[in-house]
PLY file of the C-alpha trace (Angstrom):
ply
format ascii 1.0
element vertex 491
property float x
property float y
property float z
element edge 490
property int vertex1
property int vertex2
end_header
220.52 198.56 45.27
223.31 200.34 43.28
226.41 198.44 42.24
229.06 200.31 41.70
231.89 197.63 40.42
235.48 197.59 42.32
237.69 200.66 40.54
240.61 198.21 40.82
239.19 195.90 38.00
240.25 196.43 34.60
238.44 194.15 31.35
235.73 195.52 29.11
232.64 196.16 30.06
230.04 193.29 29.40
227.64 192.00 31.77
227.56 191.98 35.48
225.84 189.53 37.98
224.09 190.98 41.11
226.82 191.94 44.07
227.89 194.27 46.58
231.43 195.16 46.49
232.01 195.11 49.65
232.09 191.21 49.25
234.16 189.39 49.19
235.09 189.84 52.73
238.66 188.81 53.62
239.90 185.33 53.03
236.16 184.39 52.58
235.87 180.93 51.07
235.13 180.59 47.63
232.22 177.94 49.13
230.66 181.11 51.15
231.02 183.34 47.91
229.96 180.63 45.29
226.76 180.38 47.42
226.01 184.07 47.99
226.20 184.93 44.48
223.60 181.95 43.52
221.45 183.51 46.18
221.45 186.87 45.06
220.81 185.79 40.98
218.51 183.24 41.66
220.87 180.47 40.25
220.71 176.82 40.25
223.40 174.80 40.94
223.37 173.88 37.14
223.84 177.86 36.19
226.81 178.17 38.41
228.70 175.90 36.69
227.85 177.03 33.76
228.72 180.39 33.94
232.07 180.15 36.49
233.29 176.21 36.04
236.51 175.55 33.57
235.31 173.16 30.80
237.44 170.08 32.37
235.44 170.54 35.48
232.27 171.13 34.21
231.20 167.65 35.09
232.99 166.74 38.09
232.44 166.68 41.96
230.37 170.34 42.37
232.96 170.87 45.77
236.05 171.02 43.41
234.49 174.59 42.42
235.65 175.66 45.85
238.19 173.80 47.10
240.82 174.40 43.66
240.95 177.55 41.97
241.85 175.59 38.63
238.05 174.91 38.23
236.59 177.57 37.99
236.98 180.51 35.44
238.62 183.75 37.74
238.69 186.69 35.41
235.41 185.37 34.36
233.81 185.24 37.89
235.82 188.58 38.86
234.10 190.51 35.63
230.51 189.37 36.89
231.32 190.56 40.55
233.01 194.13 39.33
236.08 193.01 42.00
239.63 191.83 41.84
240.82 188.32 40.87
242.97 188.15 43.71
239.59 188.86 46.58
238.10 186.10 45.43
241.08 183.95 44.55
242.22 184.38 48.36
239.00 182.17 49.22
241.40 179.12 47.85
243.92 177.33 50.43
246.28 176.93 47.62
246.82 180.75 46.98
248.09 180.50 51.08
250.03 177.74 49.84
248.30 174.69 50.53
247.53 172.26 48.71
244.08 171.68 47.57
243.93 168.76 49.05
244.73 169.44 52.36
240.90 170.51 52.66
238.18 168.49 53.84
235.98 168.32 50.48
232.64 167.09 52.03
231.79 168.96 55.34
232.42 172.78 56.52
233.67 173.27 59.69
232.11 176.98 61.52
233.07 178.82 63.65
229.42 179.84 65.39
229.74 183.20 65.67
230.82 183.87 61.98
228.25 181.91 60.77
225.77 184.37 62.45
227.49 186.84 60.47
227.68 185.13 57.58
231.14 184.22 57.05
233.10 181.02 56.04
236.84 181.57 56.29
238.68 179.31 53.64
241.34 178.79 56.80
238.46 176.82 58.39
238.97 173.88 56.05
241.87 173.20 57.34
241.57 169.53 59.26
244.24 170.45 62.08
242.82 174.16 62.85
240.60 173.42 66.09
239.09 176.96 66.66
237.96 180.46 65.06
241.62 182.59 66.16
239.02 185.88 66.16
236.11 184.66 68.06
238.42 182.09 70.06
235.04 179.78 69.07
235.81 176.25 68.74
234.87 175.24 65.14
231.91 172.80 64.71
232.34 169.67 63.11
231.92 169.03 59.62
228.63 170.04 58.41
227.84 167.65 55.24
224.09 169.25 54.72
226.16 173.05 54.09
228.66 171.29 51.56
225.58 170.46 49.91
223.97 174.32 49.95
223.83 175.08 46.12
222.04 171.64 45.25
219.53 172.05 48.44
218.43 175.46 48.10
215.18 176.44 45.80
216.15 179.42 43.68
212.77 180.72 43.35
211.80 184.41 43.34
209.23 183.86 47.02
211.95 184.51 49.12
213.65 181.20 49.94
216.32 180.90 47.37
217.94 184.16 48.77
218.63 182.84 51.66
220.21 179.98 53.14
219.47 178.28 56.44
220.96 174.84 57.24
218.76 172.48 59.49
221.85 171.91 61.31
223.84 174.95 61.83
221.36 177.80 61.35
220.57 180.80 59.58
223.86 182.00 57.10
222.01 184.84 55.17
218.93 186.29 53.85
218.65 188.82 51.47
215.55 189.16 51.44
215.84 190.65 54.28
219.28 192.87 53.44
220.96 192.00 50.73
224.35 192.92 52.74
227.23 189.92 51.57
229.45 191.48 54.20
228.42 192.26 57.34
231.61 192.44 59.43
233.27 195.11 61.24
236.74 196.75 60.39
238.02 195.23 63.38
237.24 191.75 62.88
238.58 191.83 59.25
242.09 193.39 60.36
242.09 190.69 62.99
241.61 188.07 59.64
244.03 189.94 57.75
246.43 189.36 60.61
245.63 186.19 61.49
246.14 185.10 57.65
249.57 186.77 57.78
250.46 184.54 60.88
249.42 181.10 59.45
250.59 181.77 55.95
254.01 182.92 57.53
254.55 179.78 59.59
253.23 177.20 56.84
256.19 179.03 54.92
258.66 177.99 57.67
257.63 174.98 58.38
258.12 173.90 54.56
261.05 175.90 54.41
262.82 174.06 57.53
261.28 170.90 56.00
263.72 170.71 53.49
264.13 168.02 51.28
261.34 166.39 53.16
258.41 169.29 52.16
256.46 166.72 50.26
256.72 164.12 53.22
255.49 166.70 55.65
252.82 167.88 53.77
251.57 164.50 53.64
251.13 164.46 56.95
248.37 167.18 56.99
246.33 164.80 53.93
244.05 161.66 53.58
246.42 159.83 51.56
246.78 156.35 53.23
249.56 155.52 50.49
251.40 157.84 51.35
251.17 157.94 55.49
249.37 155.71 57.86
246.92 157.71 59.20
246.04 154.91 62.34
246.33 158.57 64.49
246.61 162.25 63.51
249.42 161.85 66.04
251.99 161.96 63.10
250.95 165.56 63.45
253.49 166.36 65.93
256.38 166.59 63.56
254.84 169.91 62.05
255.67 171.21 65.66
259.08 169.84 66.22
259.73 171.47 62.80
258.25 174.92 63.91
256.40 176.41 66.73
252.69 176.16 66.77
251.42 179.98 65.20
250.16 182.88 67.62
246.10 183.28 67.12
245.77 179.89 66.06
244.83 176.71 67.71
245.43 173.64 66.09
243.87 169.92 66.99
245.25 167.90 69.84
248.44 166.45 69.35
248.88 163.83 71.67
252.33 162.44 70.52
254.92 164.48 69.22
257.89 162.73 67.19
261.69 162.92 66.28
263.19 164.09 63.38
263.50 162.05 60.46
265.84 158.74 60.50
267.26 158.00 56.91
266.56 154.43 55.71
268.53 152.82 52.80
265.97 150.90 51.20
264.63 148.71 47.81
261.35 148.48 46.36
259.32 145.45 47.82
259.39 142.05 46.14
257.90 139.07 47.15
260.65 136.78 48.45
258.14 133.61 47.27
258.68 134.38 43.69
261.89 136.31 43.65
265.46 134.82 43.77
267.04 138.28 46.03
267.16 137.86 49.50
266.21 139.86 51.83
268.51 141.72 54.09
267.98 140.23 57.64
269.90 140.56 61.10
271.55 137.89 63.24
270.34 136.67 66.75
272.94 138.50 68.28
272.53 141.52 66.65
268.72 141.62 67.91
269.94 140.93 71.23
271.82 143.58 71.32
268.55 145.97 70.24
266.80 144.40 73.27
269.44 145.40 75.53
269.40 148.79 74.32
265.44 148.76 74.36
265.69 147.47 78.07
268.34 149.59 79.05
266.57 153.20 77.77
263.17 152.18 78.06
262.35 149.48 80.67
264.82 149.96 83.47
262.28 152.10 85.67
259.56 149.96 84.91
261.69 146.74 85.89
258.66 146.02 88.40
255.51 146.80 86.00
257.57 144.11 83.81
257.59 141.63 86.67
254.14 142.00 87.49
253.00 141.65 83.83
255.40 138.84 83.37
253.85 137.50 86.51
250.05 137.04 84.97
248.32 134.35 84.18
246.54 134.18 80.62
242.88 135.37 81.63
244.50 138.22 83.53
246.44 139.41 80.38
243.28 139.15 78.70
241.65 141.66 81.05
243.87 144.43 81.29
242.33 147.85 82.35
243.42 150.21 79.94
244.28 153.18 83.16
246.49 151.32 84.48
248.09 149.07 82.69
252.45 149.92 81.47
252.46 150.52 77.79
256.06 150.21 77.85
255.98 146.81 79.45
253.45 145.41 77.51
255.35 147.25 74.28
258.71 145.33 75.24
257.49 141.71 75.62
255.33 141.97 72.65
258.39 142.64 70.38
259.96 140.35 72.59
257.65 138.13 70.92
257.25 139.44 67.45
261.22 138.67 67.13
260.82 134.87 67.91
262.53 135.51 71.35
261.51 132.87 74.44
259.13 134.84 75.93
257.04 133.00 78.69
254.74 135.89 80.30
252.61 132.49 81.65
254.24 129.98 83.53
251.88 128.17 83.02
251.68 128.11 79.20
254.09 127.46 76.60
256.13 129.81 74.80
255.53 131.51 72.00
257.60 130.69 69.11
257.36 132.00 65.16
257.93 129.13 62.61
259.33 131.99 60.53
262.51 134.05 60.97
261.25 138.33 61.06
261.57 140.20 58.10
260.99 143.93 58.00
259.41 146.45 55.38
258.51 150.31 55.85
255.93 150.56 53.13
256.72 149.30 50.24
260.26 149.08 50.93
262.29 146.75 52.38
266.15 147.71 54.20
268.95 147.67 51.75
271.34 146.19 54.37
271.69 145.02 58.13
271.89 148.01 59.46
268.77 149.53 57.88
267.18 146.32 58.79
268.56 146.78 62.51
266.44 150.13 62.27
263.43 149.31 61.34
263.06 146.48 64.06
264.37 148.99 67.11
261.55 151.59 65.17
259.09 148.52 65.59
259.35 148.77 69.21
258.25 151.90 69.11
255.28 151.76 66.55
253.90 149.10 69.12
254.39 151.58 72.06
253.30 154.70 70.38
250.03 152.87 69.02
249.29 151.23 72.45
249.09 154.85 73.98
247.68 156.82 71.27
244.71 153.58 70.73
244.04 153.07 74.32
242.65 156.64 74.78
239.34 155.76 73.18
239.15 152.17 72.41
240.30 148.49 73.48
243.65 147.06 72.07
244.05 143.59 71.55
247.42 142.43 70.42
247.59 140.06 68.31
250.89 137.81 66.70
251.18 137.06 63.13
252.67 134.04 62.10
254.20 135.50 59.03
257.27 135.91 57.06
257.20 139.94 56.56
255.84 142.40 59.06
255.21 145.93 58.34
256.38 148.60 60.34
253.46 150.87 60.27
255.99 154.75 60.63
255.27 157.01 58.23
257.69 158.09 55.94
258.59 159.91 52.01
259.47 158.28 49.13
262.63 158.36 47.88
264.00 160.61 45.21
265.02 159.51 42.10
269.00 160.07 42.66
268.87 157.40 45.30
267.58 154.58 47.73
267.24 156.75 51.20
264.52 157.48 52.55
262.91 159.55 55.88
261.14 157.75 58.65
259.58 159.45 61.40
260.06 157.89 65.05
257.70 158.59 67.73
259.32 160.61 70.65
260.08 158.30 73.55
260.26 160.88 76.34
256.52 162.08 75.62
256.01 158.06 75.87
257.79 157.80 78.73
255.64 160.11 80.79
252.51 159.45 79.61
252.91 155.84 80.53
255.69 156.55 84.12
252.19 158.90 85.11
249.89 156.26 84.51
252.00 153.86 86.53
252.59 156.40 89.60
248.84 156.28 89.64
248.52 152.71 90.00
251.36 152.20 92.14
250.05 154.95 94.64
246.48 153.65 94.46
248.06 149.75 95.25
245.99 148.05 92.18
246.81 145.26 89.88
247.16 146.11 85.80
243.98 143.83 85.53
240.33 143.65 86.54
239.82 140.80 88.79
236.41 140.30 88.06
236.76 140.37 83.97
239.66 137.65 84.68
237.53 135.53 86.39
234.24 135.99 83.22
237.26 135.12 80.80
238.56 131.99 82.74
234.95 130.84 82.69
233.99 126.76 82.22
235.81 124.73 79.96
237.66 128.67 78.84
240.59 128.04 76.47
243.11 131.03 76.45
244.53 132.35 72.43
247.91 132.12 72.53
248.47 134.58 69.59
246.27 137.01 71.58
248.54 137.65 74.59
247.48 140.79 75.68
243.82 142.80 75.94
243.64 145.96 77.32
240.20 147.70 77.84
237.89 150.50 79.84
236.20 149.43 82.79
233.89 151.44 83.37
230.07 151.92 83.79
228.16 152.84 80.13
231.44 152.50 78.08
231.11 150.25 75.30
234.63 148.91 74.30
235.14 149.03 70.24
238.31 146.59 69.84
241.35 147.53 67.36
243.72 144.88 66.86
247.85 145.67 66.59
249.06 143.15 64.58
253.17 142.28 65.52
0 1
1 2
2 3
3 4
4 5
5 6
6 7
7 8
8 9
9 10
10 11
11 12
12 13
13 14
14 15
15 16
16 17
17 18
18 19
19 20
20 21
21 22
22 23
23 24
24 25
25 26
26 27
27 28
28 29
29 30
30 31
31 32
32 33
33 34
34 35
35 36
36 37
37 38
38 39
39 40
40 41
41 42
42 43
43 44
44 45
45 46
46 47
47 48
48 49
49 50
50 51
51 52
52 53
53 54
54 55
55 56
56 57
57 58
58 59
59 60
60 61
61 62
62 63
63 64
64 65
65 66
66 67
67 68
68 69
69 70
70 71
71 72
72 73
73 74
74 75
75 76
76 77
77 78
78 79
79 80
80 81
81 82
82 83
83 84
84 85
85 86
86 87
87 88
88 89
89 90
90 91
91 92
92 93
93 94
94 95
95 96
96 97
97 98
98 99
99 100
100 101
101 102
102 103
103 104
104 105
105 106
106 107
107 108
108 109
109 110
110 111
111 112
112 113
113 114
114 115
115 116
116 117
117 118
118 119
119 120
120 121
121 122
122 123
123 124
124 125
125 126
126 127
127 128
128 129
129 130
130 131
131 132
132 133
133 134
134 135
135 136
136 137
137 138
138 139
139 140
140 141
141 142
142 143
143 144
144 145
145 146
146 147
147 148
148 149
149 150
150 151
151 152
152 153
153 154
154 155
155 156
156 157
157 158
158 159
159 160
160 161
161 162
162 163
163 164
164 165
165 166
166 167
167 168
168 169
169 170
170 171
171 172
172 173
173 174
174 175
175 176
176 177
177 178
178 179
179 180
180 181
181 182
182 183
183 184
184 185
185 186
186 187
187 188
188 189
189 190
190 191
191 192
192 193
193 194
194 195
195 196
196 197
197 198
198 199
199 200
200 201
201 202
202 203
203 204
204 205
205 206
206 207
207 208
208 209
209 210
210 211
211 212
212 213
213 214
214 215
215 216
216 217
217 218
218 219
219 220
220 221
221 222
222 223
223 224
224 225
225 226
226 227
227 228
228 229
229 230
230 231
231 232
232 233
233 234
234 235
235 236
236 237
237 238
238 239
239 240
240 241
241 242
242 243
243 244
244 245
245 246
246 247
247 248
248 249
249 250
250 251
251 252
252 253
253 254
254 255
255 256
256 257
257 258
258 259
259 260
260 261
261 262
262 263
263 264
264 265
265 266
266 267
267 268
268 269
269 270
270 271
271 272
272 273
273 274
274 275
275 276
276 277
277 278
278 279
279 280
280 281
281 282
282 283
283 284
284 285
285 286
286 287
287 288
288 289
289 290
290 291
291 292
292 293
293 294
294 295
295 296
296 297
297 298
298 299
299 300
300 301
301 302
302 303
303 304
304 305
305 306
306 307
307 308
308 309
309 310
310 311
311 312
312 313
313 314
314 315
315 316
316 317
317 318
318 319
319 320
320 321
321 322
322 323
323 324
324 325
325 326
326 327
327 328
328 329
329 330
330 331
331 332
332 333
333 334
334 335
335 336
336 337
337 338
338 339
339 340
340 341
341 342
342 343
343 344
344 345
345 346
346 347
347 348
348 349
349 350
350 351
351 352
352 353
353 354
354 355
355 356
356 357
357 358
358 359
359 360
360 361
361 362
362 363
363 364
364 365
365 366
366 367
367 368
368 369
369 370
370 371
371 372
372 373
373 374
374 375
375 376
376 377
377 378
378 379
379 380
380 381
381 382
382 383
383 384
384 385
385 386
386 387
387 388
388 389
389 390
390 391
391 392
392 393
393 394
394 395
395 396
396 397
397 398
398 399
399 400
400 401
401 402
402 403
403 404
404 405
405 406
406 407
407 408
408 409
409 410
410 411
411 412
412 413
413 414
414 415
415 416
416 417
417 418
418 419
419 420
420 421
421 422
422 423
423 424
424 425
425 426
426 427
427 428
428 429
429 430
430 431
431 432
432 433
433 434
434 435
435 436
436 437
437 438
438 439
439 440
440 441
441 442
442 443
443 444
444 445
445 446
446 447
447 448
448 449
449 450
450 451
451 452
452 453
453 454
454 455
455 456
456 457
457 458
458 459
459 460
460 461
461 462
462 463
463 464
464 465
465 466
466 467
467 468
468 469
469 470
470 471
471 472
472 473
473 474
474 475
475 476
476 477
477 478
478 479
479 480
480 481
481 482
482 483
483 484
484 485
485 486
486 487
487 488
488 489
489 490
């Protein structure tokens, strides 16, 4: 085959690696490319990076050669191919403006009809994109066996190492066949080129209208679990409260969007056991007058879920089914409890009391003053209600009271600047709360059951059965073949 190098490029001429320039197609990822041009040289993993990979890279994690573009030599790799920097550096989410990290690094995600033609968009890599905006092809899941393609495949000259064929996914290519790197249509690529334009445009909104905050809501798209909790990808529903989801594109389930973010004065955390500053607290009466408001917004229409829950005995709270059951109720008297409140859901058993007054921390930061401190406990009501619904769609929840002095108030949130002590929480929307858990109600009121199972009531109250009294509530699936995997909410 004739190579006949891009007329765009400009450099001296030197050597030149094996390539059609019609490859890179567009937004191709670099993984897709690296792999293709290893197939058609007969390279080993070893001889990529030796030709392509920066010297500070040379010896780290093989993926970093396509998920940052600071690895890996460009010019260099662009004078081999005879094509533009800029085709292959659009295989890189950070030339979209992403950051590198944002990436899964271990597993590719297909789409299933690309992958018959041999294409990896870079876009795929992005955890919250759900399906192929082209092919309208929901994208596989992460494919760890194709992350590993240039160390699996056997660049020998029978045949196999020009071709690569996953055990999982398929054929990609084989050029020993055709040794064609880009076998799409014109109409498919302007329908990448367009749907690039689309995604790149709104990621530029949605950090433009993120203000101040950019580096907080890009955090929310990464696996950094010192910066954000990560307990559900729910957090996700700020990017669309900041900006509509794009056109072409589908992103993940987002089962709980949130507000906008609540500034927090704050400190940095010390341990009030070896340090003389207090912490700032809140009076009795001023967490009174959060449970009012609580009860008042929150609880008013679900005054009789309240007085059925209230009405349980132990072994029934232990056995709550999981469709049926009020989040909100079970949300209220659980901070009624995690604020040393008299809260006696059993008449039968005694109340239960904290030996230690609540303290509150977001992070490492504690509030700065009463008021802050005032926030974070009416924003704890609503971490335990937002994690009740988002948990309880997959697994069993069993909360469970901490006797200590300082609870965390699992919210996300970005660190503060360096000019001062505020920072951002998020706060999980309460109207999307409030439906979800008023339509799970309506069901149960309609269908005249209880929030429990009788018959897992009566296996827990079983001989000589002693009830937990720092596990007051379980909620779980009852149903046939569904094995319950329990996560425990700590208040």
């Amino acid at each position: 085959m004739k190579i006949r190098p891009d007329r765009n490029i400009r450099g001296p001429v030197g050597p030149r690696l094996t390539w059609d320039p019609r490859g890179p197609a567009p937004y191709e990822s670099a993984w897709s490319v690296l792999l293709k041009v290893a197939a058609l040289n007969l390279l080993c993993e070893q001889e990529v990076v030796g030709l392509v990979a920066s010297s500070h890279h040379r010896s780290s994690d093989m993926s970093m050669l396509w998920r940052s573009s600071h690895a890996i030599r460009l010019s260099t790799l662009a004078h081999y191919l005879g094509v533009t920097e800029q085709r292959i550096r659009l295989g890189y989410l950070e030339t979209s403006g992403f950051n590198e990290s944002v990436g899964t690094p271990y597993k590719m995600r297909h789409c299933a009809e690309c992958f018959k033609l041999g294409y990896h968009c870079a876009f795929f890599d992005l955890p919250f994109v759900a399906a192929c905006p082209w092919h309208g092809v929901p994208l596989a899941p992460g494919c760890r066996i194709c992350a590993r393609a240039l160390a699996r495949r056997s660049p020998d000259k029978s045949g196999s190492g020009m071709r690569w064929a996953c055990p999982a996914c398929g054929i990609y290519f084989d050029f020993s066949q055709k040794p064609d790197v880009n076998r799409l249509s014109s109409g498919i690529e302007a329908e990448i080129h367009a749907s690039a334009l689309t995604l790149t445009d709104w990621w530029t909104q949605f950090c433009y209208r993120s203000g101040e905050n950019r580096s907080f809501a890009s955090a929310l798209f990464h696996e950094k679990r010192q910066d954000v909790s990560l307990d559900g990808r729910w957090r996700l529903g700020f990017i669309a409260s900041l900006s509509p989801q794009p056109k072409r594109w589908t992103f993940t389930e987002l089962p709980e969007p949130t507000h906008a973010i609540y500034p927090v004065r704050v400190r940095r955390w010390v341990d009030p056991t070896v340090d003389s500053v207090p912490l700032a607290g809140f009076s009795r009466a001023s967490l009174k007058s959060i449970r009012r408001a609580i009860f008042s917004r929150h609880l008013r229409c679900h005054q009789r879920c309240l007085d059925e829950l209230a009405g349980l005995g132990a072994f029934e709270r232990s056995a709550l089914d999981a469709r049926s059951v009020c989040t909100a109720s079970v949300a209220y008297l659980t901070w009624n409890m995690a604020y040393r409140f008299s809260c006696q859901t059993d008449r039968q058993s005694p109340t239960v009391e904290r030996t230690n007054p609540r303290q509150m921390r977001l992070g490492c930061y504690t509030p700065d003053d009463s008021s802050s401190a005032l926030l974070l406990a009416y924003a704890d009501f609503f971490r335990i209600w937002s994690s009740l619904e988002v948990m309880l769609k997959n697994r069993a929840v069993r909360v469970q009271i901490l006797d200590e002095l300082v609870n965390l108030c699992d919210l996300p949130y970005n660190e503060p600047g360096n000019s001062g002590t505020t920072i951002g929480m998020l706060l999980p929307d309460a109207d999307y709360l409030q439906a979800q858990t008023r339509e799970r109600c309506a069901r149960r009121l309609r269908a005249g059951l209880p929030m429990y199972s009788p018959g897992a009531a009566f296996a827990n109250s079983g001989w000589n059965a002693v009830h937990d009294l720092r596990r007051p509530f379980t909620m779980r699936l009852f149903e046939d073949g569904f094995r319950n995997v329990y996560w425990h909410l700590a208040v």
